[in-house]
BATOR-21886 format. One record per residue: residue number from 1; residue in three letters; x, y, z of N, C-alpha, C, O in turn. Coordinates in Angstrom, 2 decimals, always signed. Atoms other than C-alpha are relative to their C-alpha. Example, Ala and Ser with C-alpha at 12.3 -4.5 7.8 and 13.67 -1.06 7.14 Angstrom:
% BATOR-21886
<1 "Ala" <+0.89 -1.19 +0.00> <+12.30 -4.50 +7.80> <+0.90 +1.20 +0.00> <+1.94 +1.18 +0.66>> <2 "Ser" <-0.82 -1.19 -0.06> <+13.67 -1.06 +7.14> <-0.77 +1.09 +0.73> <-0.26 +2.20 +0.90>> 
This chain:
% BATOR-21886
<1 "Unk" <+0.22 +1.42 -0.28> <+30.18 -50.81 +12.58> <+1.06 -0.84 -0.72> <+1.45 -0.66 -1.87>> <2 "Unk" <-1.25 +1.11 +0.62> <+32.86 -53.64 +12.06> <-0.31 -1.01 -0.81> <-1.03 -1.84 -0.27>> <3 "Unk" <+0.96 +1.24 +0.78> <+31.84 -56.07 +9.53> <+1.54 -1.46 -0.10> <+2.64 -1.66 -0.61>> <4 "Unk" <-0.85 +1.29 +0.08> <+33.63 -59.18 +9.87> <-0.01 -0.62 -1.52> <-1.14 -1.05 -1.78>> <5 "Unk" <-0.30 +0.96 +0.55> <+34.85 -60.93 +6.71> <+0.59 -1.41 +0.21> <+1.36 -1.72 +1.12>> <6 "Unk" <-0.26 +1.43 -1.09> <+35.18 -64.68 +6.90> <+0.80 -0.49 -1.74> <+0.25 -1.35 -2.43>> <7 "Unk" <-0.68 +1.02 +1.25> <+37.82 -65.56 +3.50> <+0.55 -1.31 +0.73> <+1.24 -1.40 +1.74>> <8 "Unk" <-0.37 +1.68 -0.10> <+38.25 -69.43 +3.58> <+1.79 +0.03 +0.70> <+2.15 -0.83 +1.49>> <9 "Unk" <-1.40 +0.01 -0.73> <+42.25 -68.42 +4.61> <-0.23 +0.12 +1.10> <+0.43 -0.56 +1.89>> <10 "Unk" <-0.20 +0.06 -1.36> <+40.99 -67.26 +7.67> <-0.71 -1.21 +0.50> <-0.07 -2.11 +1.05>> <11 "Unk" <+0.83 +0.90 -0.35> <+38.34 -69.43 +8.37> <+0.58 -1.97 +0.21> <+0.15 -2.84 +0.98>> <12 "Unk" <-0.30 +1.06 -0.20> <+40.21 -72.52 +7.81> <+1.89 +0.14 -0.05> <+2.48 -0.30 -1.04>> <13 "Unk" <-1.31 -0.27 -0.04> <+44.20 -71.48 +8.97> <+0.78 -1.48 -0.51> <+1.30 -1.82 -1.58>> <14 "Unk" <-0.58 +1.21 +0.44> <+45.43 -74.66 +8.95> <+0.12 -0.98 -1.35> <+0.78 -2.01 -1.49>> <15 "Unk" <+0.44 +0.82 +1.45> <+44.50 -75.96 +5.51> <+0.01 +0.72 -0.87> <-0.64 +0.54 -1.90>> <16 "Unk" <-0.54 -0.57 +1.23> <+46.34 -72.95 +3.83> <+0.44 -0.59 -1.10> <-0.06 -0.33 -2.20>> <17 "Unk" <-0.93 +0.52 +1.15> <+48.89 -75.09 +1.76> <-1.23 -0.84 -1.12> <-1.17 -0.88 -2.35>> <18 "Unk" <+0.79 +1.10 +0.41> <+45.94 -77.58 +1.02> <-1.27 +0.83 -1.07> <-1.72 +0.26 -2.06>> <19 "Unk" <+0.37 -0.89 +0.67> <+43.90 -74.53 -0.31> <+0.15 +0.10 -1.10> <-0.56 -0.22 -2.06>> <20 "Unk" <-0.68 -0.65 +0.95> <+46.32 -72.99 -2.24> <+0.12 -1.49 -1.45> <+0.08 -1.34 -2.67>> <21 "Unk" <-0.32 +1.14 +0.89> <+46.88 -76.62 -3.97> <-1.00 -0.55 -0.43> <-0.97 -1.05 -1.55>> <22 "Unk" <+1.37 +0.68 +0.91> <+43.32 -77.89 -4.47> <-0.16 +1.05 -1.12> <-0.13 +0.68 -2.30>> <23 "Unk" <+0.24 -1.13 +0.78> <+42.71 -74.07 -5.96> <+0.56 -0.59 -1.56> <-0.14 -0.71 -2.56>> <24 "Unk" <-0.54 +0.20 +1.07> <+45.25 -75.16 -8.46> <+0.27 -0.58 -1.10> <+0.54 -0.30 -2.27>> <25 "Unk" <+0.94 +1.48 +0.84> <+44.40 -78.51 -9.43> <-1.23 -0.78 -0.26> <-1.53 -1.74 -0.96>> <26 "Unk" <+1.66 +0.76 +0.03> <+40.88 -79.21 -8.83> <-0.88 +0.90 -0.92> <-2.04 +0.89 -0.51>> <27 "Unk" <+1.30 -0.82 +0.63> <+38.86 -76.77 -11.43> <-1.33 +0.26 +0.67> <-1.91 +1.33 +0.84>> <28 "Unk" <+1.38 +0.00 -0.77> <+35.76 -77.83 -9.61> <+0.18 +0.88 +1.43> <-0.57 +1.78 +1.80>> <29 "Unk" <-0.11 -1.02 -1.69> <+36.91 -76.28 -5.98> <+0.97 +1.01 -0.15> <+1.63 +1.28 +0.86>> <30 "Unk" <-0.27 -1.24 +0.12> <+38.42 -73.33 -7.39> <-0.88 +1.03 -0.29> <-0.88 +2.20 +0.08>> <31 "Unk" <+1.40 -1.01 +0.03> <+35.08 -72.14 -8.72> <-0.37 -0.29 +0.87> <-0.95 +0.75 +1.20>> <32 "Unk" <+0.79 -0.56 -0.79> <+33.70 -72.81 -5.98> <+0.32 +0.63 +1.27> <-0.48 +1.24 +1.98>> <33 "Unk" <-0.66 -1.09 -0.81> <+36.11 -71.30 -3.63> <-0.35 +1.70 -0.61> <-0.93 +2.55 +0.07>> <34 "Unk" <+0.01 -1.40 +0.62> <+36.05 -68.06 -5.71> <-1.65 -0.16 -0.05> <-2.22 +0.93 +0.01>> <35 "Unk" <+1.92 -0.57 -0.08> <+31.88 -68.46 -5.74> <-0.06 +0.02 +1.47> <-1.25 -0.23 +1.66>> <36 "Unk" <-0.38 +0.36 -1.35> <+32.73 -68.65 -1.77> <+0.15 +1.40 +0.45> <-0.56 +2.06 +1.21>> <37 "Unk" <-0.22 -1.37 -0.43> <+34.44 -65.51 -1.69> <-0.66 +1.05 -0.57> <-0.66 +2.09 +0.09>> <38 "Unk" <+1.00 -1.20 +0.86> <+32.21 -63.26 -4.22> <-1.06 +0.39 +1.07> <-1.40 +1.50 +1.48>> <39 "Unk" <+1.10 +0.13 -1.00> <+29.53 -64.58 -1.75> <+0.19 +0.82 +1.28> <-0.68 +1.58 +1.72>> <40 "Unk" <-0.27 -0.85 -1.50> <+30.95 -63.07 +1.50> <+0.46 +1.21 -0.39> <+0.07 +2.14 +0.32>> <41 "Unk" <+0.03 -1.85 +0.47> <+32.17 -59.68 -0.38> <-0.93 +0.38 -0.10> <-1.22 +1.25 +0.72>> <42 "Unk" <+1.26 -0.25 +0.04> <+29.00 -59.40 -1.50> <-1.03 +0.49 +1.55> <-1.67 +1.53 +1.71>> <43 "Unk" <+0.56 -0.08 -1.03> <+27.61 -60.23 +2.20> <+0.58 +1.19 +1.04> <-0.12 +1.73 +1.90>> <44 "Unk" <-0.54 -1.23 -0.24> <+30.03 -57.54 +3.26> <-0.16 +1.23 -0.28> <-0.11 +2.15 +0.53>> <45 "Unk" <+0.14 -1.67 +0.43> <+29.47 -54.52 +0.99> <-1.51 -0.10 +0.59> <-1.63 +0.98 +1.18>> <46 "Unk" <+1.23 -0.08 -0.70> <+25.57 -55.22 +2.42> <+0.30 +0.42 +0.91> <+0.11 +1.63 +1.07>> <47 "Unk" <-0.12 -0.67 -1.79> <+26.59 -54.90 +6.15> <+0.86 +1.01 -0.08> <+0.90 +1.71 +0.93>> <48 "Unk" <-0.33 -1.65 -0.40> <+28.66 -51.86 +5.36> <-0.69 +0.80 -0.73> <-0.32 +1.95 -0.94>> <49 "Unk" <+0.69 -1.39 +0.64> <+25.96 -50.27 +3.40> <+0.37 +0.22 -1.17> <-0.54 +0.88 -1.68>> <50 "Unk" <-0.54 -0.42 +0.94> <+27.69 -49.79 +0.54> <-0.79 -0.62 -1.33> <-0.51 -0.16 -2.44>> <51 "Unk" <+0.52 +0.52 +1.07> <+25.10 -52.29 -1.69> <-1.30 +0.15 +0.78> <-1.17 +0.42 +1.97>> <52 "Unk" <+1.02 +0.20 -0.60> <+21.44 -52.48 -0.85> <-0.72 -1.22 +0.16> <-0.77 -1.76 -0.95>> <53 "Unk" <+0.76 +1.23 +0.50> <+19.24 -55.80 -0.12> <-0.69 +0.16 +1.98> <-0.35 +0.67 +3.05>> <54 "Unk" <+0.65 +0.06 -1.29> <+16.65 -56.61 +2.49> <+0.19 -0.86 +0.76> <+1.02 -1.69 +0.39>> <55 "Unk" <-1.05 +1.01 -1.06> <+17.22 -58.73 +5.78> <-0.55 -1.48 -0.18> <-0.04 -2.47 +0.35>> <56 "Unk" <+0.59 +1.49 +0.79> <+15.25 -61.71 +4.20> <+1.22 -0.32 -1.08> <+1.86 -1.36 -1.02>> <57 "Unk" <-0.79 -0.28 +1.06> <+17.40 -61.16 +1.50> <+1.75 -0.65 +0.47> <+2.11 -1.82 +0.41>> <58 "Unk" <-0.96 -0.26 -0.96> <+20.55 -60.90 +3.17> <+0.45 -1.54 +1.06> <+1.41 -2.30 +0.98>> <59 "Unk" <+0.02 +1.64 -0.81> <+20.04 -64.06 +5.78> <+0.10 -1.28 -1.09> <+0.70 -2.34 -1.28>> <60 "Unk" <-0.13 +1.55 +1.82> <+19.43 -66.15 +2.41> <+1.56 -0.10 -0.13> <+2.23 -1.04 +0.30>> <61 "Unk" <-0.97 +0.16 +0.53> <+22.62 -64.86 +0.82> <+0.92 -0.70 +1.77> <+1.67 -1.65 +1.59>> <62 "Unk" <-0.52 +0.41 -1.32> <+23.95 -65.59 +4.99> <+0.23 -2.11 +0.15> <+1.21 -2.82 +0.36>> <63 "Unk" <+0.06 +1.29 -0.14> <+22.67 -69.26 +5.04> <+1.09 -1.11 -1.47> <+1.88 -2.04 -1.30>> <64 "Unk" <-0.60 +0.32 +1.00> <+23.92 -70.05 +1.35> <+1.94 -0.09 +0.39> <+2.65 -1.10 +0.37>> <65 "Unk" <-1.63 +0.16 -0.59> <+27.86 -68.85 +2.67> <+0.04 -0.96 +0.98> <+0.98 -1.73 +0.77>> <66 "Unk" <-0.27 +1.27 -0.74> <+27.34 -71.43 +5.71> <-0.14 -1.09 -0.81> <+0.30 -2.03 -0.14>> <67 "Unk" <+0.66 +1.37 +0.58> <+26.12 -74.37 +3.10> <+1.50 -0.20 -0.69> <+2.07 -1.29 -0.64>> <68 "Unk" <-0.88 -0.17 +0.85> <+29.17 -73.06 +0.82> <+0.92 -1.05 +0.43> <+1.30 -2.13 -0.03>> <69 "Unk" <-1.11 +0.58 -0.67> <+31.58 -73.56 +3.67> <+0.14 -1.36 +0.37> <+1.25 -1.89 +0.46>> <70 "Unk" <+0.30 +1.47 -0.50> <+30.38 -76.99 +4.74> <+0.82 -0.56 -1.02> <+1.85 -1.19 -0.81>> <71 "Unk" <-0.13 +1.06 +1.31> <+30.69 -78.29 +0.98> <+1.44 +0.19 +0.05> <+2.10 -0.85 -0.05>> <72 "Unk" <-1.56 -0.46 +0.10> <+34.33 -76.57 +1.06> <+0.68 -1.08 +0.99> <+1.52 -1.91 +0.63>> <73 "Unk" <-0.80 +0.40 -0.99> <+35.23 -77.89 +4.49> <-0.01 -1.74 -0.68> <+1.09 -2.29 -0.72>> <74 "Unk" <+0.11 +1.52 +0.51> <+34.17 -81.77 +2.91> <+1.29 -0.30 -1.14> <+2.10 -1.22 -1.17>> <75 "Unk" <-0.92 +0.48 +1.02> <+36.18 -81.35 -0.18> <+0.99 +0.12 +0.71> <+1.78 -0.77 +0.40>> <76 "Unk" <-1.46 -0.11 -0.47> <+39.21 -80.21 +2.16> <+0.23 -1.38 +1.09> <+1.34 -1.77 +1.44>> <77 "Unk" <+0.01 +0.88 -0.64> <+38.36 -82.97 +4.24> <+0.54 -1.60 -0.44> <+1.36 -2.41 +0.00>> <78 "Unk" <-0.16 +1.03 +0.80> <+38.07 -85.52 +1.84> <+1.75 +0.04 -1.26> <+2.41 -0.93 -1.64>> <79 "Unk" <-1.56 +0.49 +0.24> <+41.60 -84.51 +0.03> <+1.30 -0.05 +1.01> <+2.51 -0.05 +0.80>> <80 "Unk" <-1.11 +0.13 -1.30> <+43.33 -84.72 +3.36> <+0.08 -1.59 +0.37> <+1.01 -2.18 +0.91>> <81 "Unk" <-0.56 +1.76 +0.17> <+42.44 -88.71 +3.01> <-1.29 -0.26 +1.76> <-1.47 -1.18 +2.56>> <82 "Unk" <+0.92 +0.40 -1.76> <+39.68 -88.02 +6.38> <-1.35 -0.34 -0.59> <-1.68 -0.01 -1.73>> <83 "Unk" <+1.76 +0.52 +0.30> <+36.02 -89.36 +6.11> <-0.49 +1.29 -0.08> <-0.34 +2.04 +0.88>> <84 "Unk" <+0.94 -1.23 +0.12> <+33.94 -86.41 +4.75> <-1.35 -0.13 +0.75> <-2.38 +0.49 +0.52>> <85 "Unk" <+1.59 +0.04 -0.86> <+31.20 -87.37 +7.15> <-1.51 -0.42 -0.55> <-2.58 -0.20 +0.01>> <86 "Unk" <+1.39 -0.26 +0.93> <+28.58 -88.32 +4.16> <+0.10 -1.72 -0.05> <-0.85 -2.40 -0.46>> <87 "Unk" <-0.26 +1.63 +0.08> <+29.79 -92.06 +4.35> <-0.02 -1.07 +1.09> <-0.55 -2.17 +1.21>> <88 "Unk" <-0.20 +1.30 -1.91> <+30.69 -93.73 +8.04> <-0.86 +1.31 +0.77> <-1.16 +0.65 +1.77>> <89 "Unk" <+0.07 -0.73 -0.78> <+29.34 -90.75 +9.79> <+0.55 +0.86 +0.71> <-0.10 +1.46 +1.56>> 
């Protein structure tokens, strides 16, 4: 079985450079990029078996990586100078 990983490089191509540069200067969205990716390795060694947890379990840690990405996609949003969506809509 193929287990898809989803690292924030792929997931958001376009907003490599912007990545690599918040990573470097923002403290706050570097931990939580790197708590981003622990999260989906984690959700990975599960779907290949290689860790154990149940599918309650599992969908949690699932929903938590979508909430992650949101908060991610806002901060990348918001240092690109665009409305993070929490203000005008």
């Amino acid at each position: 079985m193929h287990v898809e990983h989803h690292p924030l490089i792929k997931d958001f191509p376009e907003k490599r450079e912007q990545l690599q540069k918040l990573r470097q200067e923002d403290p706050v969205f570097a931990r939580k990029a790197e708590e981003y990716e622990a999260l989906d390795k984690r959700i990975c060694r599960v779907e290949d078996g290689v860790e154990t947890l149940d599918d309650a379990a599992l969908s949690a840690l699932k929903q938590e990586r979508v909430n992650m990405k949101d908060d991610i996609a806002r901060d990348l949003k918001r240092a690109s100078g665009s409305c993070c969506g929490g203000c005008c809509g």
